[in-house]
C-alpha atoms as one frame of an Amber mdcrd trajectory, in Angstrom:
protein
  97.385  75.511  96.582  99.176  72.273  97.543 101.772  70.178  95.711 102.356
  66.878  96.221 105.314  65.249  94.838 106.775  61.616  94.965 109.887  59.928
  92.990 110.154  56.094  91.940 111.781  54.409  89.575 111.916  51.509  87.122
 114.563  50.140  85.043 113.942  49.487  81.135 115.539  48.790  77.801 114.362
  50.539  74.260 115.668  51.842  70.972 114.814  54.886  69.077 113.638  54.039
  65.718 115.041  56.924  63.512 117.851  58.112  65.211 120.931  58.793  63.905
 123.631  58.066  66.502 124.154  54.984  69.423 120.001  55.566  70.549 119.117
  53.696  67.440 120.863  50.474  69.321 118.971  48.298  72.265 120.308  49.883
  75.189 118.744  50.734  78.937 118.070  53.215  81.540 117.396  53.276  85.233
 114.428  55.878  85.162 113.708  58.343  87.690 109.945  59.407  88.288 108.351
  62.260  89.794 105.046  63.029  89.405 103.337  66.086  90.914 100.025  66.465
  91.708  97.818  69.853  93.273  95.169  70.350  95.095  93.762  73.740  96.820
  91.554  71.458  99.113  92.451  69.222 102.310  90.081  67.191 104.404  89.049
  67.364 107.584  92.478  66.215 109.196  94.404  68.383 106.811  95.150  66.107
 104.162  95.465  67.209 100.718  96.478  63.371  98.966  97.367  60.846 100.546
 101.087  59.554  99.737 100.291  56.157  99.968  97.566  56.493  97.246  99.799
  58.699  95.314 102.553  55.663  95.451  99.997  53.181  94.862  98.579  54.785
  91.763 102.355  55.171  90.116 103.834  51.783  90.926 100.424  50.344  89.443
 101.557  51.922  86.432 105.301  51.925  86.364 104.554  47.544  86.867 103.763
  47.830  83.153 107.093  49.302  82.196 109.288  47.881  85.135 112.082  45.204
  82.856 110.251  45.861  79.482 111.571  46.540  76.476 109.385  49.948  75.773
 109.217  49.668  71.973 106.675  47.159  72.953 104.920  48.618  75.426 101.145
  49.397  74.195 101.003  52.807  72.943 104.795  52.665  71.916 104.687  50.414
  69.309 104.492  53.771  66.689 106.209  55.993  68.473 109.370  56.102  70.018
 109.635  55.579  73.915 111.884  58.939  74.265 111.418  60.087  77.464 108.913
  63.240  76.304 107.043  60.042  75.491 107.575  58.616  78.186 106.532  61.938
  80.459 103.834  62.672  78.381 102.782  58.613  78.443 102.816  58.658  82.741
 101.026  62.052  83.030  98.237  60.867  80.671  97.659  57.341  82.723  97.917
  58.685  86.184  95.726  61.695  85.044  93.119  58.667  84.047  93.693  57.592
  87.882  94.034  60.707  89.749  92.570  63.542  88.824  88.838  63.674  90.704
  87.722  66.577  92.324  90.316  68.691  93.853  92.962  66.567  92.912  95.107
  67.147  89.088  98.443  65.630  87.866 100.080  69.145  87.403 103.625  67.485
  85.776 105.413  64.645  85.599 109.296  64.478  85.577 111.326  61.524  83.903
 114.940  61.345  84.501 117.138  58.602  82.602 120.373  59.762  84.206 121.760
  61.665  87.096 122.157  64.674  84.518 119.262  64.400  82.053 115.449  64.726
  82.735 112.667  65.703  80.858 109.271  67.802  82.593 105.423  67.180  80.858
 102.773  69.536  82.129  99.488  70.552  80.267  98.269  73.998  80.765
């Protein structure tokens, strides 16, 4: 079985409705994205995903959040842009894009600082 992993990043502004402490307030975050992908196949020159189309696939995606305020993001509009959400939101979209034959989004990592990062996987 093969992993194949990439990082990007975008930069956007939300609040958490709800919360009780300084979340609840417009602030930002300079997100960190990996997403992770497997497959137990390669082709005939030993390719298992191509990065390229891995990259092009994300940033496709992460154009639609890139300088947004999330709250108004489709699919955030009733619930909050946390970053499960947000995980849970990228795994679901590139799963849409990615996941044909031998290749499956296995988990997809969101990071809004250098010490905090949330992981969504379905089993």
């Amino acid at each position: 079985m093969f992993e194949i992993e990439i990082d990007r990043s975008f930069s956007a502004a939300h609040q958490l409705r709800g919360y009780n402490g300084d979340c609840c307030n417009l602030h930002g975050h300079n997100y960190k994205v990996t997403v992770t992908v497997r497959s137990a196949e390669q082709d005939e020159i030993g390719i298992a995903l191509d990065f390229k189309k891995l990259k092009a696939g994300l940033d496709e995606l992460l154009a639609e959040l890139d300088h947004k305020f999330l709250n108004d993001v489709p699919g955030f509009e009733s619930i909050n842009p946390t970053s499960e959400n947000l995980a849970r939101f990228i795994y679901r979209r590139m799963g849409e894009k990615m996941n044909n034959g031998p290749i499956k989004v296995w988990k997809v990592r969101i990071g809004e600082s250098d010490s905090s990062a949330v992981t969504y996987f379905e089993d």
